[in-house]
C-alpha positions in Angstrom: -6.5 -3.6 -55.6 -4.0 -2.2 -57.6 -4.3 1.4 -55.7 -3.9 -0.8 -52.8 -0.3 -2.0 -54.2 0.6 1.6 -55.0 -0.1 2.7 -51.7 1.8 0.6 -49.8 4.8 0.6 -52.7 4.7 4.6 -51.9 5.1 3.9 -47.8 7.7 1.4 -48.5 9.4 3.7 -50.9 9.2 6.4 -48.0 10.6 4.3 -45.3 14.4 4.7 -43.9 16.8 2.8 -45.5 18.1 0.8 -43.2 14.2 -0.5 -42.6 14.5 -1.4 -45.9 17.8 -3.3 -45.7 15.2 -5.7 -43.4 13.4 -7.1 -46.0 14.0 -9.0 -49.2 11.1 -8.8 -51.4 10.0 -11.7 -54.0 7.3 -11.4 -55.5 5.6 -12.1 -59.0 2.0 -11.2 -60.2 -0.3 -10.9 -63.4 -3.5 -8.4 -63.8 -5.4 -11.0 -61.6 -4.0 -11.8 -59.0 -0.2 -11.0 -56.7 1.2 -12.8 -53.8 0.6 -12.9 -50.7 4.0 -12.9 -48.8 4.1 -9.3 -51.1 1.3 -8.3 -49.5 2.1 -9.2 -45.7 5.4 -7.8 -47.0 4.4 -4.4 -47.6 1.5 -4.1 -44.8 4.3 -4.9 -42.2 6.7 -1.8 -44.1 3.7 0.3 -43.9 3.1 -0.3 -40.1 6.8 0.6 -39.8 7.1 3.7 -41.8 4.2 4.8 -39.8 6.6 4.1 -36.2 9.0 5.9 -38.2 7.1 9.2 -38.7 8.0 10.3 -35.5 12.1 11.5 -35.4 14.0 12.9 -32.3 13.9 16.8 -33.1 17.6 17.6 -32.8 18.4 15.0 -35.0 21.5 17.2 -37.0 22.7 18.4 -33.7 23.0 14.3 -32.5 24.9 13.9 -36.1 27.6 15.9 -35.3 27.9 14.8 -31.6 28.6 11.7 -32.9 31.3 12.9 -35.3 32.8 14.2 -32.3 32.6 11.3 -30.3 34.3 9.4 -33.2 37.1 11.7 -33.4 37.5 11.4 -29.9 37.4 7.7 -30.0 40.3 7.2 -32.4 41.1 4.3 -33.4 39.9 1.3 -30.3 37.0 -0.3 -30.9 37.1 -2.7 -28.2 37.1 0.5 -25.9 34.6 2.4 -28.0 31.8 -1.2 -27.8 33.1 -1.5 -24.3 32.0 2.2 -23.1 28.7 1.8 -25.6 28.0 -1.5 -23.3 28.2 1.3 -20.5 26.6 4.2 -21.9 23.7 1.4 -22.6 23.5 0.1 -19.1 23.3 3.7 -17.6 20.2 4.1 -20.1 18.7 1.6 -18.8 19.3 2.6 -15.1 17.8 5.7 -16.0 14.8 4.5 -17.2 15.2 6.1 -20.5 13.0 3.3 -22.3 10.1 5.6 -20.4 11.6 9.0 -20.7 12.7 9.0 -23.8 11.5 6.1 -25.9 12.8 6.9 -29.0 16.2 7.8 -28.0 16.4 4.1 -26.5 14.9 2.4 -29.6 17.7 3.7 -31.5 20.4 3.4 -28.6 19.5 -0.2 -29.0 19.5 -0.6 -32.9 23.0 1.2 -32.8 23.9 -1.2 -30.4 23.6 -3.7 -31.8 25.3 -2.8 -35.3 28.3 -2.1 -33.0 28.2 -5.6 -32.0 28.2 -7.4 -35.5 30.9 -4.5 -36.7 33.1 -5.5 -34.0 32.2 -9.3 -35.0 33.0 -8.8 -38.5 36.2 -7.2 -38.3 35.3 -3.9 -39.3 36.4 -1.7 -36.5 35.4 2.3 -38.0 31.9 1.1 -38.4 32.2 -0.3 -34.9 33.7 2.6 -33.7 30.9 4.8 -35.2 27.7 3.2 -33.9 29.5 3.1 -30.9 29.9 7.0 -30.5 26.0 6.8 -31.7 25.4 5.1 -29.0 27.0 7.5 -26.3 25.7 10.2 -28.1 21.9 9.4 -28.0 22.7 8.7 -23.8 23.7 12.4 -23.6 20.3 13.4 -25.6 18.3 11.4 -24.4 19.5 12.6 -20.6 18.6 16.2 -21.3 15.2 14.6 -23.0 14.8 13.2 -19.5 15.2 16.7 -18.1 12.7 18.8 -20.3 10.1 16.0 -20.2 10.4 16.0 -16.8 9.8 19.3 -16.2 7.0 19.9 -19.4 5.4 17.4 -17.4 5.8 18.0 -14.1 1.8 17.5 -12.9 2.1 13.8 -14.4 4.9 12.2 -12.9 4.0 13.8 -9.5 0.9 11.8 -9.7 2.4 9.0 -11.4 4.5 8.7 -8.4 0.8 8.6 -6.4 -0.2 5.8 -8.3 2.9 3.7 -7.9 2.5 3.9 -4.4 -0.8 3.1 -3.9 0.2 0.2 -6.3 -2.3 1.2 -8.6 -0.2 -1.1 -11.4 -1.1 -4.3 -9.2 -4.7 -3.3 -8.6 -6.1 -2.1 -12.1 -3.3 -3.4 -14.2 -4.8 -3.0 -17.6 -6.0 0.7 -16.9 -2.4 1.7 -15.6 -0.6 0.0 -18.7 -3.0 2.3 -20.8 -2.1 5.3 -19.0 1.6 4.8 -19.2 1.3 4.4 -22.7 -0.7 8.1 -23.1 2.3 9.6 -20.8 5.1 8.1 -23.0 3.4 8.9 -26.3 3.7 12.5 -24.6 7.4 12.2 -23.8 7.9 11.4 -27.4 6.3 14.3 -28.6 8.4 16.1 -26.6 12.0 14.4 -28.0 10.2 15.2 -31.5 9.9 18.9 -30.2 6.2 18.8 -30.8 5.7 21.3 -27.8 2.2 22.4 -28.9 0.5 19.7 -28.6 1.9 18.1 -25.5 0.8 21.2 -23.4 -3.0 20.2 -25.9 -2.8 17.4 -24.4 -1.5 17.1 -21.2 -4.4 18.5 -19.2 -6.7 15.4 -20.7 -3.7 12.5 -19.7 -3.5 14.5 -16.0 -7.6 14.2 -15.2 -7.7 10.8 -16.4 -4.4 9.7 -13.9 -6.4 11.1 -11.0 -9.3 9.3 -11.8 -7.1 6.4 -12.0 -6.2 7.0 -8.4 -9.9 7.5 -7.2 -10.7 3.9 -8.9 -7.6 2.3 -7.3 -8.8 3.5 -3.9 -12.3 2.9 -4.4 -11.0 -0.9 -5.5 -8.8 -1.2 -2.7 -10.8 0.2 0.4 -14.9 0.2 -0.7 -14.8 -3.2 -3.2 -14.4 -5.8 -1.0 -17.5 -4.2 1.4 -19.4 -4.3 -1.7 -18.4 -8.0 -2.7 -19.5 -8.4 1.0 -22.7 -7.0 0.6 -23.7 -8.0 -2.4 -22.8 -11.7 -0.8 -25.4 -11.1 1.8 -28.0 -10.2 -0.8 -27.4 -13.3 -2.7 -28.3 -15.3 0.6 -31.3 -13.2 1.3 -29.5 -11.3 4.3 -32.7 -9.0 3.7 -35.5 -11.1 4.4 -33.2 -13.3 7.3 -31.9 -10.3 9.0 -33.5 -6.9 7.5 -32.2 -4.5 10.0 -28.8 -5.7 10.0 -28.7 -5.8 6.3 -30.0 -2.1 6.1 -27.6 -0.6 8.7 -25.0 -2.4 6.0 -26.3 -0.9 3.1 -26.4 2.6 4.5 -22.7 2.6 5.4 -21.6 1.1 2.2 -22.7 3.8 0.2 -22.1 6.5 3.0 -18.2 4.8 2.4 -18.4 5.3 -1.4 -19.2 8.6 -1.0 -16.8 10.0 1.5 -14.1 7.9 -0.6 -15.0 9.5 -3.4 -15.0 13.1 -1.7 -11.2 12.1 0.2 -9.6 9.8 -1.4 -6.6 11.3 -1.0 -6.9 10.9 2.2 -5.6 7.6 2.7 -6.1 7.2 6.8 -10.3 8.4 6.3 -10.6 5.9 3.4 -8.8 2.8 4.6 -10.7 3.2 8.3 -14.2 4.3 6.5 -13.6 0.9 3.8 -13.0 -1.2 7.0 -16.0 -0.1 8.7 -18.1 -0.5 5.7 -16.5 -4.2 5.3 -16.7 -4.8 8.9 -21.0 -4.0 8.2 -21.2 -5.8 6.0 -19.9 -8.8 7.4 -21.8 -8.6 10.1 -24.8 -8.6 8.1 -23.9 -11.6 6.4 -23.1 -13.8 9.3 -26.3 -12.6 11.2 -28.3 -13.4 8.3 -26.9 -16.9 8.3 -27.5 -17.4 12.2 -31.1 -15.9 11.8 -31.7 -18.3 8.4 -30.4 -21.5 11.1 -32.3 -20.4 14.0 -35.6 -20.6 12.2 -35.2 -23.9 10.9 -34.6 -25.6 14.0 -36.9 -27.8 16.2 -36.9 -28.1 20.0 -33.9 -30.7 20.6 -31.8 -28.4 17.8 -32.9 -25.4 19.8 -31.8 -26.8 23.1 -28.7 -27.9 21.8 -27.6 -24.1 19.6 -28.4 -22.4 23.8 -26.3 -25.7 25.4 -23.3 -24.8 22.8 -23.3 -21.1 23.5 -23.8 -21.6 26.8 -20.6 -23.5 26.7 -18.4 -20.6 24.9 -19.3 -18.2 27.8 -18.1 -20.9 30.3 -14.9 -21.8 28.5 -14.8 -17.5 28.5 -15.6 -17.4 32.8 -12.6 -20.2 33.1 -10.1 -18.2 31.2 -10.8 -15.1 33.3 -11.2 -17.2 36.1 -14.7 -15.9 37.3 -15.9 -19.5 37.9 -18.9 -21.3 36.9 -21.7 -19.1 35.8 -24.1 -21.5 34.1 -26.6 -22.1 36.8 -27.7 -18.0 35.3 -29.2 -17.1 32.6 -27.3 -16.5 29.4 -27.8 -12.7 29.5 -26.7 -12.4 33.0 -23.8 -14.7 32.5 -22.2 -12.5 29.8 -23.0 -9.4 31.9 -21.3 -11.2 35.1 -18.5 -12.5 33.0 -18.1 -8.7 31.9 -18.4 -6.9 35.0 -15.2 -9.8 36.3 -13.1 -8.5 33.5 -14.0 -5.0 34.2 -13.1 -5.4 37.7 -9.8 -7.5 37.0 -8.8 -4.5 34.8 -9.2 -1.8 37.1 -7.4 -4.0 39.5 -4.4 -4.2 37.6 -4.4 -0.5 36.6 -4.2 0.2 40.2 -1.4 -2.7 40.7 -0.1 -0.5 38.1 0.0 2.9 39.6 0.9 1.4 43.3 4.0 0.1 40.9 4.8 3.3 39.6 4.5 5.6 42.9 6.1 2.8 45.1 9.5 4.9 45.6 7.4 7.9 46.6 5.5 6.0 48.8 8.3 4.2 50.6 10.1 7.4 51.3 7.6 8.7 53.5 8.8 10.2 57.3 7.9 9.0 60.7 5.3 10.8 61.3 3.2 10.0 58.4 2.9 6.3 59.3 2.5 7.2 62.7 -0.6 8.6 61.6 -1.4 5.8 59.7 -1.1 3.7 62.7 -3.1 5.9 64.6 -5.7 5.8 62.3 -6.0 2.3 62.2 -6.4 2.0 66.0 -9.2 4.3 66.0 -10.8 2.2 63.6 -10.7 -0.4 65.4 -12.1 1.0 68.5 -14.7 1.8 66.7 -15.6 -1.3 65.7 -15.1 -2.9 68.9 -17.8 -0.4 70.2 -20.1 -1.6 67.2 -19.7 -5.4 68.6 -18.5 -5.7 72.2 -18.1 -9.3 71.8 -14.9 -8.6 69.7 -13.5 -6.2 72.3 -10.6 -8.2 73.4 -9.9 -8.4 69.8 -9.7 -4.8 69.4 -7.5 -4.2 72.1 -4.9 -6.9 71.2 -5.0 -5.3 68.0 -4.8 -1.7 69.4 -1.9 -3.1 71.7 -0.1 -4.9 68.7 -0.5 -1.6 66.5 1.2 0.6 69.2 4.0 -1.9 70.1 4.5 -1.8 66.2 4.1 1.7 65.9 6.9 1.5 69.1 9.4 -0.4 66.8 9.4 1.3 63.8 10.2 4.4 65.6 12.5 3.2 68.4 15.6 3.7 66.4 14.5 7.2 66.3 14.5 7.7 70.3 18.5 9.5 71.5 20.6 6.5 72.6 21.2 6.0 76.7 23.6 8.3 78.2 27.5 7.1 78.6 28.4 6.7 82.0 31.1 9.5 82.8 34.4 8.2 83.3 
């Protein structure tokens, strides 16, 4: 034990002093025994002299900065806390607490001395931590810069996982790999160069398989939770081939996933047709599982009730009553109406769209539509004389029509000389 207290005397002894300045230590002991606020004492200055280890590497450089920024300051302190205030606010805009963490964590303990300087009356102190202040902003900037370009293969797919809001799906594995990125980033402000590129190549393979599990979670999970759902209600004993067809498409969507899943179109579309399987064989398991169970009135009634929901569906299309047919030819009548309304309209359609052209035709096209029409229905009236009279009324009607459309055409009567 008392190597223990030696120990953590030493770390104590070795951390800043304005750590130090923290803590008021009381503490009595005899050779048996020593307090234990001492001890949580110490353990806590040992945790922080261990945070401390790490030191922004241009540390003298950022010294003399600040010299220069108090020089330039004068003698204002409200102005030099006011443009700190500002310097901390563009930090913060900037996302420095990210890019360089240890910049900020000062940025904000100078800040804050500024503060109770000003409070207390003493305005160079102020004035000082105030120009620390700016001065960390202008390191920690450039710290921005080199991190961002040391690690340029990380924040490229960092920005892949924040849009696939990989932070919202697997929140706990994101946190952990921010924290790998920004211990990096601090190595680089502590110029430890080496062993972020060491490094660096690990944090990069374990982002992209952060972005295979985020798709795999947002596009093949919920076909699995499906699935897995339709084992649970025995979809393979109720409906065996359904359940089969979903099994083979939820794994066949794991695995192309897994081969594109940066392509996001192939794995949302290949996730909802693996759901979309697996939901079928869920639901037909459940319909199968009823059907079995019922007895003749029950059975009557489930074909009554369906027949039902294909008559409410010939009413809507307004193919009439269908129910004196068979269910199977029902929906196959009901289809071929709808097929037949479509093509209907399509052509309703492209009569719409060719109407000018069509009303611009000449003379002697519709005179040879007219004609046309006559001869068909002389030949009709020679298939069944009994509508002969017919025929010629119409053949008579179509030429006295075919007479007016074109009489404006014919030269007007001569003028009488005078």
């Amino acid at each position: 034990m008392p190597a223990l207290i030696i120990v953590m005397v030493r770390a104590f002894l070795y951390t800043p002093a304005m750590i130090q300045g923290l803590f008021m230590l009381r503490f009595a002991f005899n050779s048996f025994s020593f307090s234990t606020p001492l001890l949580a004492g110490l353990l806590s200055l040992s945790l922080l002299s261990g945070c401390a280890a790490q030191r922004i590497a241009n540390e003298d450089s950022l010294s003399q900065a600040t010299n220069e920024k108090v020089r330039e300051l004068g003698n204002d302190s409200e102005r030099a806390l006011s443009q700190a205030e500002a310097a901390y606010a563009t930090a913060n805009s900037e996302e420095l607490s990210f890019y360089a963490p240890l910049h900020m964590e000062q940025m904000q303990q100078a800040l804050k001395q500024a503060r109770s300087h000003e409070l207390a009356g003493d305005a160079q102190a102020s004035i000082e931590s105030s120009a620390r202040v700016m001065s960390l902003l202008d390191s920690a900037l450039k710290n921005k810069t080199r991190a961002q370009s040391a690690l340029s293969p990380l924040f490229s797919q960092k920005v892949v996982l924040d849009d696939i809001k990989a932070g919202s799906v697997m929140s706990a594995r994101y946190q952990r790999e921010m924290k790998e990125l920004r211990n990096l980033i601090s190595m680089v402000e502590a110029g430890e160069s080496d062993k972020v590129i060491d490094k660096s190549a690990d944090v990069l393979k374990s982002l992209q398989q952060l972005e295979l599990d985020t798709m795999l979670r947002l596009h093949w999970q919920p076909a699995s939770d499906t699935l897995e759902k339709a084992d649970d209600e025995n979809a393979d004993t109720h409906a065996p081939a359904t359940f089969s067809d979903a099994e083979l498409q939820v794994e066949k969507a794991a695995q192309i996933i897994r081969r594109h899943y940066q392509d996001r179109v192939l794995t949302e579309n290949t996730g909802k047709e693996a759901l979309r399987a697996a939901q079928h064989a869920l639901y037909i398991a459940r319909e199968a599982k009823n059907i079995t169970r019922l007895d003749s009135a029950q059975a009557e009634q489930a074909v009554l009730d369906f027949e039902q929901y294909l008559h409410q569906l010939s009413t809507v299309l307004g193919a009439g009553d269908m129910r004196h047919m068979a269910l199977k030819d029902q929906t196959l009548a009901i289809v071929q109406y709808a097929e037949e309304q479509a093509r209907r309209r399509a052509a309703q359609q492209a009569q719409t769209n060719t109407g000018p052209l069509s009303q611009t035709a000449g003379p002697q096209t519709k005179n040879t539509q007219t004609a046309e029409s006559a001869a068909n229905n002389e030949e009709k009236t020679l298939e069944n004389p009994k509508s002969e009279a017919t025929a010629v009324n119409s053949a008579e009607n179509t030429a006295d029509s075919s007479a007016t459309e074109t009489g404006n055409k014919k030269p007007a009567p001569a003028t009488p000389e005078q």
